[in-house]
C-alpha positions as CSV (number, residue, x, y, z in Angstrom):
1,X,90.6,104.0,-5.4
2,X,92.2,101.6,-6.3
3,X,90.2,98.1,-7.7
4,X,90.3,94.3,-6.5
5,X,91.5,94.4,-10.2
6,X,94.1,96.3,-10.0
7,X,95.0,94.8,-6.1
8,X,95.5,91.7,-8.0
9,X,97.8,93.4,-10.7
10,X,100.1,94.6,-8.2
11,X,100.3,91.0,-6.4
12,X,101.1,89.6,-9.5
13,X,103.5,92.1,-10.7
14,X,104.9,91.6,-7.1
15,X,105.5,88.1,-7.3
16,X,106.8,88.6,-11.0
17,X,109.6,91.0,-10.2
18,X,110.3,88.6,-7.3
19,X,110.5,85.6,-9.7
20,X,112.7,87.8,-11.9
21,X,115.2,88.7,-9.1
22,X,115.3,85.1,-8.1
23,X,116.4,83.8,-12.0
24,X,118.8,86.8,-12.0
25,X,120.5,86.0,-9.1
26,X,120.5,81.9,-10.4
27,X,122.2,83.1,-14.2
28,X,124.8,85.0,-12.2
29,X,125.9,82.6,-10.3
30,X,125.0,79.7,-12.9
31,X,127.0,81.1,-15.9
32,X,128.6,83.8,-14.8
33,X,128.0,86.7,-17.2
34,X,129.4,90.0,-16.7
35,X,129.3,91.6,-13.1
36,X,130.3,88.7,-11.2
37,X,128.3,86.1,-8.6
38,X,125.8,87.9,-6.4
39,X,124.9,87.2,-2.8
40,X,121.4,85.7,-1.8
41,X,121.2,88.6,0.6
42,X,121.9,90.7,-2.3
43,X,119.9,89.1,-4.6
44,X,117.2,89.6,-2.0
45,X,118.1,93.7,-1.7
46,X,117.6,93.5,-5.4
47,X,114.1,92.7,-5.2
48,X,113.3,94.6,-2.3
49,X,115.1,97.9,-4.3
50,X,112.2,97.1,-7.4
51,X,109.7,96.6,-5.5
52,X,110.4,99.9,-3.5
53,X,111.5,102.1,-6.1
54,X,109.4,101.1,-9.3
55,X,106.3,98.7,-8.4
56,X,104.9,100.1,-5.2
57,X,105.4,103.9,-6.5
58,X,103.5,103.0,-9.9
59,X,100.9,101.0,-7.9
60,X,99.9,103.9,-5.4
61,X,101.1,107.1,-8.7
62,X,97.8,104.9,-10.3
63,X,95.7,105.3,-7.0
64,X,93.1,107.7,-7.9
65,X,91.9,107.7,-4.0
66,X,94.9,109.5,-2.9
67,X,95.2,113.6,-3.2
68,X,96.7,114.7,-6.2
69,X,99.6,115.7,-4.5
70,X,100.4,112.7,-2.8
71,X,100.7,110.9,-6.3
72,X,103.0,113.2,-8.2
73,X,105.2,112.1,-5.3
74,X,105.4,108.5,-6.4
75,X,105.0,109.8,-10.1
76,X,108.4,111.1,-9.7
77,X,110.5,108.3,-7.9
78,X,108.5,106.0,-10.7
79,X,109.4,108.5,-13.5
80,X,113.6,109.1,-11.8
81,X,114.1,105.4,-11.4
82,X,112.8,104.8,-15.4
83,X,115.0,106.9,-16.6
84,X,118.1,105.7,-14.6
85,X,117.8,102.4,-15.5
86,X,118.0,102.4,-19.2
87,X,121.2,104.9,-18.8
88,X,122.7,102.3,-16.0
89,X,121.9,98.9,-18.1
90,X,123.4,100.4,-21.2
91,X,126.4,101.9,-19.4
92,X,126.8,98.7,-17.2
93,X,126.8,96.1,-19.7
94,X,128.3,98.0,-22.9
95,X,130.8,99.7,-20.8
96,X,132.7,99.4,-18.1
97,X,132.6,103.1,-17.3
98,X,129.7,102.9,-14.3
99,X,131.2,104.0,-10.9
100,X,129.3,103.8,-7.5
101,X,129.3,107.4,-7.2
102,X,126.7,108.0,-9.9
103,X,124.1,105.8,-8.3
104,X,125.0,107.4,-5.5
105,X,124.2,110.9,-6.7
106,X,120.8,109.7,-8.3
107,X,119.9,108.1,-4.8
108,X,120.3,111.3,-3.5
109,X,118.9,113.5,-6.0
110,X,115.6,111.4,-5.4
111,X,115.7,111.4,-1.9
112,X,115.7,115.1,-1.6
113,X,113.4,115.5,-4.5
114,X,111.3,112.7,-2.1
115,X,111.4,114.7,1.0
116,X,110.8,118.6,-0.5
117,X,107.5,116.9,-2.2
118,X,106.7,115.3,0.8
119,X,107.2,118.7,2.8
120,X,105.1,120.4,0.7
121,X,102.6,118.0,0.4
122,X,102.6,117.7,4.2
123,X,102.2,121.4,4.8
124,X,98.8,121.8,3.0
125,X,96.9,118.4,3.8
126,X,94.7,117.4,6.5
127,X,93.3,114.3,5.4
128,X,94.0,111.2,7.0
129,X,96.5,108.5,6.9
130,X,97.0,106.5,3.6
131,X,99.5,104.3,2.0
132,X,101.3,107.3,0.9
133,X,102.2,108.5,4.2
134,X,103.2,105.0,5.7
135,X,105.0,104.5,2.5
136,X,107.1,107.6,2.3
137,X,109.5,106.7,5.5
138,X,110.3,103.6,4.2
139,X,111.3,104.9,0.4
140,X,113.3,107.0,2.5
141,X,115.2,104.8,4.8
142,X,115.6,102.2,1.6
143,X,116.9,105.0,-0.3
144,X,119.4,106.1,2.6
145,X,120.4,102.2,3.5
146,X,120.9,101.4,-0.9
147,X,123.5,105.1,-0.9
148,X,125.4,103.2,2.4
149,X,126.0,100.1,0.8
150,X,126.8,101.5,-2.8
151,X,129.5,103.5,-0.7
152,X,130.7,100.3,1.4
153,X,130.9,98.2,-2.4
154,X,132.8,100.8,-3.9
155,X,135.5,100.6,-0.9
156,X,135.7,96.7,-2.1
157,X,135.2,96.9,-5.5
158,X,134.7,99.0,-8.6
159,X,132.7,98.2,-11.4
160,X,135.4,99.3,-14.0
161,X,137.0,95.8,-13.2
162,X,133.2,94.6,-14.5
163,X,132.4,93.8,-10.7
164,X,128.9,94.5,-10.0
165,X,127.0,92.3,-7.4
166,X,128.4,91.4,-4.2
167,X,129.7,88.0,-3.5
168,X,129.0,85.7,-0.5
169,X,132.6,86.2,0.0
170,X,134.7,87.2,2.9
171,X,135.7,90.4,0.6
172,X,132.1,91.6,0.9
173,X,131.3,90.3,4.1
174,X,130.3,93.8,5.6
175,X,128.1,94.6,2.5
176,X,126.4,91.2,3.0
177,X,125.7,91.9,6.6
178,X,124.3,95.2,6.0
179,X,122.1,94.0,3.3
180,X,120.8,90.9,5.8
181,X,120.3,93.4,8.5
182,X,118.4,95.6,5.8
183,X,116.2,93.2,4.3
184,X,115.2,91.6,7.7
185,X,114.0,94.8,8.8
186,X,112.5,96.3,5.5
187,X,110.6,93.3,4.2
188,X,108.6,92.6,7.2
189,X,108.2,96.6,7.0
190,X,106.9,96.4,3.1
191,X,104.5,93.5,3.9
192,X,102.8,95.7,6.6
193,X,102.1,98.2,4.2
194,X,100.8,96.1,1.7
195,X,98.8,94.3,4.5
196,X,98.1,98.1,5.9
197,X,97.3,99.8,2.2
198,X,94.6,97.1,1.7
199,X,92.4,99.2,4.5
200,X,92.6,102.4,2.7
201,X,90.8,101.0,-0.4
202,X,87.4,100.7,1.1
């Protein structure tokens, strides 16, 4: 299982990536480097896409409570997202040759990959609810609502004109909706699981 220790590691690393996403969002808007100003409902999306898609799968990937199975799940998203984001960073900031469409693919890719591991996890367990199985649906919906609004951005704006956060502009005003509605629902949702996970550690 996982430690007090290690509780406390992922609450720190938690409020760190928060922090992070906070002082990103500030330099955008602050100085405006490449990619343009960013929403604070996008800004919040950002950190609610980290925390989904890197630190809550390495957190429960590192659970040694949960069936071997269950954590080659989150091995994988951890492992997909890791090697995306060096590709995307490099491609995003040293060219202007990112399109929507390939974040969209990935999104997918994982989402399938998600769901057949699930299945097959699924099919051969009978042991009783964890953090893994509360935590599944909502990688999946996250995954699902992040390929919607990378489809709705690229109707607006393309990153080949170095565009790549959406503004609290009128332009983007269906992308900033979507990402309020999103992060209203999915935060609250996150925190329950945290809150919930805590209950499978003893």
């Amino acid at each position: 299982m996982l430690s007090s220790c290690d509780s406390r590691r992922a609450t720190l690393a938690i409020l760190a990536v928060t922090m992070a996403s906070f002082g990103f969002g500030w330099v955008q808007n602050a100085f405006h480097p490449v990619g343009g100003p960013i929403s604070l409902a996008k800004i919040l999306w950002l950190n609610l896409a980290l925390l989904v898609f890197y630190v809550v799968p390495f957190w429960l990937w590192r659970d040694v409570g949960l069936e071997p199975q269950a954590r080659s799940i989150f091995g994988w998203v951890f492992a997909s997202f890791s090697v995306r984001a060096p590709f995307e960073l490099c491609i995003i900031y040293l060219t202007r040759w990112w399109r929507c469409e390939y974040g969209i693919a990935h999104d997918l890719f994982t989402l399938l990959l998600v769901s057949w591991l699930t299945w097959r996890w699924i099919g051969t367990t009978r042991s009783r609810p964890s953090a893994a199985t509360i935590f599944i649906p909502l990688l999946q919906v996250t995954l699902i609502v992040e390929m919607f609004m990378a489809w709705e951005f690229h109707k607006v704006a393309s990153p080949a004109t170095g565009i790549y956060f959406a503004a609290p502009t009128a332009a983007f005003s269906l992308v900033n909706r979507a990402s309020w509605l999103a992060v209203v629902v999915l935060y609250p949702a996150l925190a329950w699981l945290l809150w919930k996970s805590r209950r499978y550690e003893t």
